[in-house]
DSSP file (Angstrom, degrees, kcal/mol; ACC not computed):
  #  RESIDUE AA STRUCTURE BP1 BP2  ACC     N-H-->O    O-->H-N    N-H-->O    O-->H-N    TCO  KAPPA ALPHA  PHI   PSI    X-CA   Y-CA   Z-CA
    1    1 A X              0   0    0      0, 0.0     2,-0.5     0, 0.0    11,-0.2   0.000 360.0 360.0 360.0 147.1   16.3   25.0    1.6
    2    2 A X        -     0   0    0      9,-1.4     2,-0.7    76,-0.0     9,-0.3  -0.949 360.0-137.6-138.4  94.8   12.5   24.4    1.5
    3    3 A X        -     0   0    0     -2,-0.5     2,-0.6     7,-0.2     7,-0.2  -0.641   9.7-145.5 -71.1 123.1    9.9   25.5    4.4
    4    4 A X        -     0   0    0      5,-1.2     5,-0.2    -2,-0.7     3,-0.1  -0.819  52.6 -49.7 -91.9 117.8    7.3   23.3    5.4
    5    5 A X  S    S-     0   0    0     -2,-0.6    68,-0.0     1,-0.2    25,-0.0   0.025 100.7 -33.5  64.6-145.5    4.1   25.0    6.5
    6    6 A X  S    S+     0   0    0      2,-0.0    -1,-0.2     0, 0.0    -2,-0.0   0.581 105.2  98.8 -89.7  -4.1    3.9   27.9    8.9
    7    7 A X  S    S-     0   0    0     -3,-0.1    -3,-0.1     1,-0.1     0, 0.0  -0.196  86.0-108.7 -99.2-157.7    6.6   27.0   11.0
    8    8 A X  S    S+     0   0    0     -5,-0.1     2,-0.7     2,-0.0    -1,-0.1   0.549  76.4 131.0 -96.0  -2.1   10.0   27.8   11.7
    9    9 A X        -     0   0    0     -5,-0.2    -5,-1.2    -6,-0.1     2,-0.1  -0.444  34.6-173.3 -76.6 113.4   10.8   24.4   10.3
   10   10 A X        -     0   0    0     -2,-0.7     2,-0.3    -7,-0.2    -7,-0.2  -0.509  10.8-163.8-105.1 151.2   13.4   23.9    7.7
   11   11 A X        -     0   0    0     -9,-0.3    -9,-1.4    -2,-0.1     2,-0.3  -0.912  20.4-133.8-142.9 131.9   14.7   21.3    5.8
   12   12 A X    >   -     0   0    0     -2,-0.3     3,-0.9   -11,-0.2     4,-0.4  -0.277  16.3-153.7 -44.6 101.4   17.9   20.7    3.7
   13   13 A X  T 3  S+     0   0    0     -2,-0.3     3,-0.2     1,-0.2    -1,-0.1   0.907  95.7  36.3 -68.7  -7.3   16.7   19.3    0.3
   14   14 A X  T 3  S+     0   0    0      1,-0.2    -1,-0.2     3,-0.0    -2,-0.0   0.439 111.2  58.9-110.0   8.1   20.3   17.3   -0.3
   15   15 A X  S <  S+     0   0    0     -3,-0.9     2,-0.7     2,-0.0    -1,-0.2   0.339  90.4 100.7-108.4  15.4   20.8   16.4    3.5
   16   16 A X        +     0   0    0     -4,-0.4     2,-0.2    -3,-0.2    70,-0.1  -0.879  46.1 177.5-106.8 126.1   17.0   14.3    3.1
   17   17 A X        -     0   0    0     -2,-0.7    68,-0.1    68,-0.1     2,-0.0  -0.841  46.5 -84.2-126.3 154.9   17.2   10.6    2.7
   18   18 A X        +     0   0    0     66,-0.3    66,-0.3    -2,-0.2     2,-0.2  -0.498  60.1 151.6 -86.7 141.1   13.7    8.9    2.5
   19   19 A X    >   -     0   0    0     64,-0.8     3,-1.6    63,-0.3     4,-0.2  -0.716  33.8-159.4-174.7 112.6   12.1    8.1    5.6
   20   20 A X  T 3> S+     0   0    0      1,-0.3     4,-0.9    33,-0.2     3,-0.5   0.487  85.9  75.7 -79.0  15.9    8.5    8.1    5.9
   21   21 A X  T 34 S+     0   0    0      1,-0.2     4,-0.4     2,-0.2    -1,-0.3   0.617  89.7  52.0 -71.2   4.5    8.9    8.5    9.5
   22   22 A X  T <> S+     0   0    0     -3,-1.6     4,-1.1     2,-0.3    -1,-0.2   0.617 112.0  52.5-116.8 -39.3    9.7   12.0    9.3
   23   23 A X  T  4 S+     0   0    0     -3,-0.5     4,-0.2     2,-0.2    -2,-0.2   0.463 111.0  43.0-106.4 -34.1    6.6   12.2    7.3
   24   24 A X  T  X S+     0   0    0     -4,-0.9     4,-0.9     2,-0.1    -2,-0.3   0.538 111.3  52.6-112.9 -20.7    4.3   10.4    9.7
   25   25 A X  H  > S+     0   0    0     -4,-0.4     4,-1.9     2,-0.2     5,-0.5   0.810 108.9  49.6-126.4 -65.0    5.5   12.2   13.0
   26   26 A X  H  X S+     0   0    0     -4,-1.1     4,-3.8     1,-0.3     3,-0.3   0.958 103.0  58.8 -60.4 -30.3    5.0   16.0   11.5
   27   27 A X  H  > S+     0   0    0      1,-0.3     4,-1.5    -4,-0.2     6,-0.4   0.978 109.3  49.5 -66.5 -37.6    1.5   15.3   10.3
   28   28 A X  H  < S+     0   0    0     -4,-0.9     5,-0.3     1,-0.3    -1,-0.3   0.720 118.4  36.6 -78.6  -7.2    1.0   14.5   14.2
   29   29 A X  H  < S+     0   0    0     -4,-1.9    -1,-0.3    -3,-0.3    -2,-0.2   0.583 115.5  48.5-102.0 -12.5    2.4   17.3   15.2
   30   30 A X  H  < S+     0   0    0     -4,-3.8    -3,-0.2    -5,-0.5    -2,-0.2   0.942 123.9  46.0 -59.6 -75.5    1.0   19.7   12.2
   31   31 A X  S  < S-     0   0    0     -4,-1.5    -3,-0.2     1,-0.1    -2,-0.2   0.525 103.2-136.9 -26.0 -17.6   -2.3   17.7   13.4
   32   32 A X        +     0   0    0     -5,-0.3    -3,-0.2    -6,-0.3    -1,-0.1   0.749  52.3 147.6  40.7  18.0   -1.8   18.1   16.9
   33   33 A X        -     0   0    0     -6,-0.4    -1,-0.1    -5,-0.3     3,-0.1  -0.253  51.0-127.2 -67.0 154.1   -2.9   14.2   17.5
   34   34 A X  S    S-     0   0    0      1,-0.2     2,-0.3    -3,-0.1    -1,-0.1   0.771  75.4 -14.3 -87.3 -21.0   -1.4   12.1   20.2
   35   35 A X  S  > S-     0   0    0     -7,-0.0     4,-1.7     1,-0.0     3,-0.2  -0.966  74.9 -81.8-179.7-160.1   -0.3    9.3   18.2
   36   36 A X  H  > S+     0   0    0      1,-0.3     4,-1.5    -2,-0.3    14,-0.1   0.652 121.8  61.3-105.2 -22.3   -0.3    7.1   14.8
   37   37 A X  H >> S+     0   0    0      2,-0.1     4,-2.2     1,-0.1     3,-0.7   0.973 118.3  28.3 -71.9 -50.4   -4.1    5.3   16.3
   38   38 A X  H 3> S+     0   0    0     -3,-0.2     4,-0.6     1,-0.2    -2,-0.2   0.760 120.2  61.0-103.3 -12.8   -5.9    9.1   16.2
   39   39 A X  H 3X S+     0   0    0     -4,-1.7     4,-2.2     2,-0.2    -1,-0.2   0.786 105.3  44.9 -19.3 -63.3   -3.4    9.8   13.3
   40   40 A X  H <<>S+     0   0    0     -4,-1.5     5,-1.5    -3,-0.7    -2,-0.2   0.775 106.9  59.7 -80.9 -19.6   -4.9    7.0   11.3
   41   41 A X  H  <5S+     0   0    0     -4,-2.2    -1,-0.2     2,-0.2    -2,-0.2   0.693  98.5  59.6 -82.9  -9.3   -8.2    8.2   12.2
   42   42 A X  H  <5S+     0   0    0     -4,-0.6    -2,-0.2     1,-0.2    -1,-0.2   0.959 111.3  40.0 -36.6 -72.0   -7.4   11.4   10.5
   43   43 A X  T  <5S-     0   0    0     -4,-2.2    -2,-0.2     3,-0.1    -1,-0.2   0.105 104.8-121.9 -80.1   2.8   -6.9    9.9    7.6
   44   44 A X  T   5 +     0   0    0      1,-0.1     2,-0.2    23,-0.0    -3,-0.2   0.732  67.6 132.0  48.2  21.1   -9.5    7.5    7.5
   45   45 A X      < -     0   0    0     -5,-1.5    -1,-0.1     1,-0.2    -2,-0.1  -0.641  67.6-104.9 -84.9 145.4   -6.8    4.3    7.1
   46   46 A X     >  -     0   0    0     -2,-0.2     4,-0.7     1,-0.1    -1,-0.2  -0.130  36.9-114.4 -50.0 177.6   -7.0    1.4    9.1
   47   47 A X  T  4 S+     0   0    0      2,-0.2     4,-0.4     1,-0.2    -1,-0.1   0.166 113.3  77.9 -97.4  12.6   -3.9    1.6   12.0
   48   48 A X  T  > S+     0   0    0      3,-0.1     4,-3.4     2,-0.1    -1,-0.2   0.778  88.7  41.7 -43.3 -65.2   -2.9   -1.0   10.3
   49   49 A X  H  > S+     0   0    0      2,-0.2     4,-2.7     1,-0.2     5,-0.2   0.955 109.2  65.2 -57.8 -61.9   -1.3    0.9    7.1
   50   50 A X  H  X S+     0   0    0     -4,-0.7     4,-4.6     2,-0.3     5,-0.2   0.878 106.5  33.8 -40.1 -68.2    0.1    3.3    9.4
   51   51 A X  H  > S+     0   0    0     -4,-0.4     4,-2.0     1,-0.2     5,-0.3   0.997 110.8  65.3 -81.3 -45.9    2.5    1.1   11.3
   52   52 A X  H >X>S+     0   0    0     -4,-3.4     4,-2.7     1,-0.2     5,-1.7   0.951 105.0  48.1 -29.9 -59.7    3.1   -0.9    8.1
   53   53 A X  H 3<5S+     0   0    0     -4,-2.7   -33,-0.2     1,-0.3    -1,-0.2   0.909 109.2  49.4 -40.3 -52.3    4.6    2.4    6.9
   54   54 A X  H 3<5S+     0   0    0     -4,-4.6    -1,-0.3    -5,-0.2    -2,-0.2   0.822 108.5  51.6 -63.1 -24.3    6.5    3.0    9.7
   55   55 A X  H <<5S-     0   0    0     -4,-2.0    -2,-0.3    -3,-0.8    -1,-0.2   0.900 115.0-118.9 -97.7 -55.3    7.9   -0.6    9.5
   56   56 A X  T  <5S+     0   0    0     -4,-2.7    -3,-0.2    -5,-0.3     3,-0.1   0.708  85.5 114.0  98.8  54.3    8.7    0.2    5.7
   57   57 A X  S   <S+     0   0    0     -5,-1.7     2,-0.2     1,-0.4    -4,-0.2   0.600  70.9  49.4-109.0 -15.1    6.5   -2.5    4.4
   58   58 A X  S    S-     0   0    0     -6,-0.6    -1,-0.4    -7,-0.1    -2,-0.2  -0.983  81.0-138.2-127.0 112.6    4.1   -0.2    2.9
   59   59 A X        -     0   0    0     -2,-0.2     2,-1.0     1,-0.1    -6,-0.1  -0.231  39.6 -93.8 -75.6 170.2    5.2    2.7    0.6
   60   60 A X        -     0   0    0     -7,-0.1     2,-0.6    23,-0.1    -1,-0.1  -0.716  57.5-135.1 -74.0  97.8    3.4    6.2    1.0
   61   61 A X    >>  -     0   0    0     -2,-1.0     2,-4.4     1,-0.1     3,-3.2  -0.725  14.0-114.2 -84.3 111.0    0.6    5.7   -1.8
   62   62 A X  T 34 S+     0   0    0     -2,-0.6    -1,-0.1     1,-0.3    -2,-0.0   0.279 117.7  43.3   7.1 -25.8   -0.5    8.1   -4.4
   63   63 A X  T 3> S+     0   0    0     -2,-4.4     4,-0.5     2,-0.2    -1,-0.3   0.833 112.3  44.7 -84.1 -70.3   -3.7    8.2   -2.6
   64   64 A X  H <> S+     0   0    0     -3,-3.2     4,-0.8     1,-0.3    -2,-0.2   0.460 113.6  57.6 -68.1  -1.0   -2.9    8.3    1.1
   65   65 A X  H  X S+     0   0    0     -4,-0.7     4,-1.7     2,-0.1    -1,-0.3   0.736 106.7  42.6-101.8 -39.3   -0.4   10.8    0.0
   66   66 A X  H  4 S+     0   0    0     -5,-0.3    -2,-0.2    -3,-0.3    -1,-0.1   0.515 113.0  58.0 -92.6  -9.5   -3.2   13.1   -1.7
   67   67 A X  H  X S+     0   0    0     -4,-0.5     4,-0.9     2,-0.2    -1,-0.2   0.799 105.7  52.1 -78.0 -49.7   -5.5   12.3    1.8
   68   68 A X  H  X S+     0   0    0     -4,-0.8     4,-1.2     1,-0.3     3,-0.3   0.844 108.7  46.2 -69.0 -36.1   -2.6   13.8    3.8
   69   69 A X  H  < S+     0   0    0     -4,-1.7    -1,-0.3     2,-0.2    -2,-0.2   0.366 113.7  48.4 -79.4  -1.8   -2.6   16.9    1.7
   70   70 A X  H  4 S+     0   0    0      2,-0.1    -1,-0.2     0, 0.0    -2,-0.2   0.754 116.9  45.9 -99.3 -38.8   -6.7   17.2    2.0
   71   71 A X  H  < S+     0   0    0     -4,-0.9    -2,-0.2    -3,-0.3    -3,-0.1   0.595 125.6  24.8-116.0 -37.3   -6.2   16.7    5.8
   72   72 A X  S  < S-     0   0    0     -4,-1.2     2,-2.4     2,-0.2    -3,-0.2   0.030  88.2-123.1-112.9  17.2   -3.2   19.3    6.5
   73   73 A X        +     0   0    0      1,-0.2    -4,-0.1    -5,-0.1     3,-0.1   0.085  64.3 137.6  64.5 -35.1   -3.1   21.8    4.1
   74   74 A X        -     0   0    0     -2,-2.4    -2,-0.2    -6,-0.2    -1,-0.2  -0.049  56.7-109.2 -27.0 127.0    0.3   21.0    3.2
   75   75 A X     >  -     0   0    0     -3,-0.1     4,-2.5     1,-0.1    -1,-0.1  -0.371  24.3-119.5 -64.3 146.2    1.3   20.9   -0.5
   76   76 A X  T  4 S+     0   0    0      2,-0.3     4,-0.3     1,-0.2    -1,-0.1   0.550 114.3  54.0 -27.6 -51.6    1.9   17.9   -1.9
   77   77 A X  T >> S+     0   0    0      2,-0.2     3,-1.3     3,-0.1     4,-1.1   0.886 105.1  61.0 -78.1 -38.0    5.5   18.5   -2.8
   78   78 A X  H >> S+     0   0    0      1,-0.2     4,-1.5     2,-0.2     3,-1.1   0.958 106.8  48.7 -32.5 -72.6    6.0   19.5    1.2
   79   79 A X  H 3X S+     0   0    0     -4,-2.5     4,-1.2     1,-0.3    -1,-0.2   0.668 111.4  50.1 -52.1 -26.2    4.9   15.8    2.0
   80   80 A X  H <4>S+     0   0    0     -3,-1.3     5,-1.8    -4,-0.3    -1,-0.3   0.511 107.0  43.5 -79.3 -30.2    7.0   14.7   -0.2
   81   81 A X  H XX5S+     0   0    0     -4,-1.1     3,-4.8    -3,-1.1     4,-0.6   0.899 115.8  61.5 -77.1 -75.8   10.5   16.5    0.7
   82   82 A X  H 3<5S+     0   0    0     -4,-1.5   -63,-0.3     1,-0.4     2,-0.2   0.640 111.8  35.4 -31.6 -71.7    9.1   15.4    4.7
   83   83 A X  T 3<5S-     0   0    0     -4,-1.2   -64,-0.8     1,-0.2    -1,-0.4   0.423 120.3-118.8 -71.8  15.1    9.2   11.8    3.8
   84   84 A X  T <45 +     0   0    0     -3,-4.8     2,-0.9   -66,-0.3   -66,-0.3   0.665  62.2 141.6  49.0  23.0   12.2   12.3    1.6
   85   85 A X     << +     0   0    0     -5,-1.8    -1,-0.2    -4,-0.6    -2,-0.1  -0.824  17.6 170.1 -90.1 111.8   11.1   11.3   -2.0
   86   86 A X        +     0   0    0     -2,-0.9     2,-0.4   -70,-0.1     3,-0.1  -0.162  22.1 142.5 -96.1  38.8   13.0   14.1   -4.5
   87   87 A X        -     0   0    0      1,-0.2     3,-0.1     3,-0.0    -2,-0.0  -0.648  35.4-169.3 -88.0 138.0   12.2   12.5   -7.6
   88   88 A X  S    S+     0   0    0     -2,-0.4     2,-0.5     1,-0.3    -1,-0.2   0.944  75.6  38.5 -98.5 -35.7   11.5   15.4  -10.0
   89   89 A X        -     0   0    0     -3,-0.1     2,-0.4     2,-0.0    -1,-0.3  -0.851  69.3-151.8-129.7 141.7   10.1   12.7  -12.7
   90   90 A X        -     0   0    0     -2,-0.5     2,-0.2    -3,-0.1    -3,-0.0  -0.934   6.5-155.8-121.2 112.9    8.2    9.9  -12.1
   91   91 A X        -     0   0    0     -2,-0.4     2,-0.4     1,-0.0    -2,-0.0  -0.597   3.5-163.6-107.2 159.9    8.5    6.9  -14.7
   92   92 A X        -     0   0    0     -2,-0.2     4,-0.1     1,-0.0    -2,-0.0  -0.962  32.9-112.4-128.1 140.1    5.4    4.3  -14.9
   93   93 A X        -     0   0    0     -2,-0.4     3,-0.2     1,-0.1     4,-0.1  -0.260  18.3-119.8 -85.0 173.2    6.5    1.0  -16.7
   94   94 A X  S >> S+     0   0    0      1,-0.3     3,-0.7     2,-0.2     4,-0.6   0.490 109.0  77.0 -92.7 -10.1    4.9    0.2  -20.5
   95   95 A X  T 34 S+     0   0    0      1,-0.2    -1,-0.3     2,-0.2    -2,-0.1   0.288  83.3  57.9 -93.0  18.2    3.5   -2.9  -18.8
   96   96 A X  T 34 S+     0   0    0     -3,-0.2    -1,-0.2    -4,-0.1    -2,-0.2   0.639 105.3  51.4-117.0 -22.8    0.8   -0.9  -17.2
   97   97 A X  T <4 S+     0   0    0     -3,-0.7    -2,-0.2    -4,-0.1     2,-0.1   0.741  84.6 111.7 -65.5 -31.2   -0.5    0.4  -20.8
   98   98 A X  S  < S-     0   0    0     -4,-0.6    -3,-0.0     1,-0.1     9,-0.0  -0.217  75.2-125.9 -45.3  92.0   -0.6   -3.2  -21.9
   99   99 A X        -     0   0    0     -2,-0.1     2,-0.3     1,-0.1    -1,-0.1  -0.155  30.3-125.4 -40.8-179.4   -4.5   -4.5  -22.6
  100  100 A X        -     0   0    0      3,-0.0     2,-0.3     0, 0.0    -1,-0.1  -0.893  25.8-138.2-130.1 151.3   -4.8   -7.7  -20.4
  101  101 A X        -     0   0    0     -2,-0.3     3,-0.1     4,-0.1     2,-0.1  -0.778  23.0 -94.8-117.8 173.4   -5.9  -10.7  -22.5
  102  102 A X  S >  S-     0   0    0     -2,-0.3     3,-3.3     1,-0.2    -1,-0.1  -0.357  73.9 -70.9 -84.1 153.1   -8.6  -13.6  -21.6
  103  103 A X  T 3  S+     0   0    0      1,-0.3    -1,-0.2    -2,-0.1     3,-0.1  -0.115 122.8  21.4 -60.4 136.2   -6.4  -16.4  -20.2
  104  104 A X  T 3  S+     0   0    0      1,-0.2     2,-0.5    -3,-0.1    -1,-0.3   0.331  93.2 109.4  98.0 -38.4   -4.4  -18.2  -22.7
  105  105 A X    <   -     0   0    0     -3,-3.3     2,-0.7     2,-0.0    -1,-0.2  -0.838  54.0-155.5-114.0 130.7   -4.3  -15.4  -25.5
  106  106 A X        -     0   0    0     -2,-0.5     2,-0.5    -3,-0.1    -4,-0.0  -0.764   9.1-159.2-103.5 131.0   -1.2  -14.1  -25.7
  107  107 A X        -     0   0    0     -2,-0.7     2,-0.6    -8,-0.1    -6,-0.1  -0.877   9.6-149.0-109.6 145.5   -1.5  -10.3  -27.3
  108  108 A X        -     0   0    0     -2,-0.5     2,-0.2     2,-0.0    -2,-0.0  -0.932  10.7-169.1-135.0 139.3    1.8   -8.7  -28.9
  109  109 A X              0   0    0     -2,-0.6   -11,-0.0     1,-0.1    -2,-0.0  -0.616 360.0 360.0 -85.2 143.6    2.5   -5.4  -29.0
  110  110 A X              0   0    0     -2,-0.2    -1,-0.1     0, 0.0    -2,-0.0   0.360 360.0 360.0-151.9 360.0    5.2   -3.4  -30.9
């Protein structure tokens, strides 16, 4: 079991399936904000992003993830059990190492 912040609040790490609402709804209530508009102004996103997230159109980004932890004190890995992500390793594809070539030039790697 894993505690989130200072309250009494608990969560089950194998009973947590991801769902960044879970994620979005404790920061307004860690915050003490009234809803996902004075939310987003927390965080200094459009309201846009915000309900895109809720909609599950928008993943929780590396960024906005590291915004929420500037903005609630909350650790990082805590935001990350809320929304449900348990991935202990995190893999980044080879295609992101990759130079990019001028249009046309094909570059090979091995």
């Amino acid at each position: 079991m894993t505690t989130i912040s200072d309250d009494t609040q608990i969560i089950s790490a194998n009973d947590v399936q991801y769902d960044p609402d879970r994620l979005l709804d404790a920061l307004i209530e860690k915050l003490h904000l009234k809803n996902d508009a004075a939310l987003s102004r927390a965080l200094e996103v459009a309201p846009p992003v915000i309900s895109k997230i809720r909609h599950r159109r928008l993943p929780v980004g590396a960024s906005l993830l590291i915004r929420m932890h500037e903005v609630s004190d909350l650790s990082i890995r805590d935001l990350r059990i809320l929304m449900g992500d348990r991935r202990e390793k995190y893999r980044i594809s080879d295609k992101q190492f990759k130079p990019k070539a001028p249009d046309g030039v094909e570059i090979m790697t091995e």
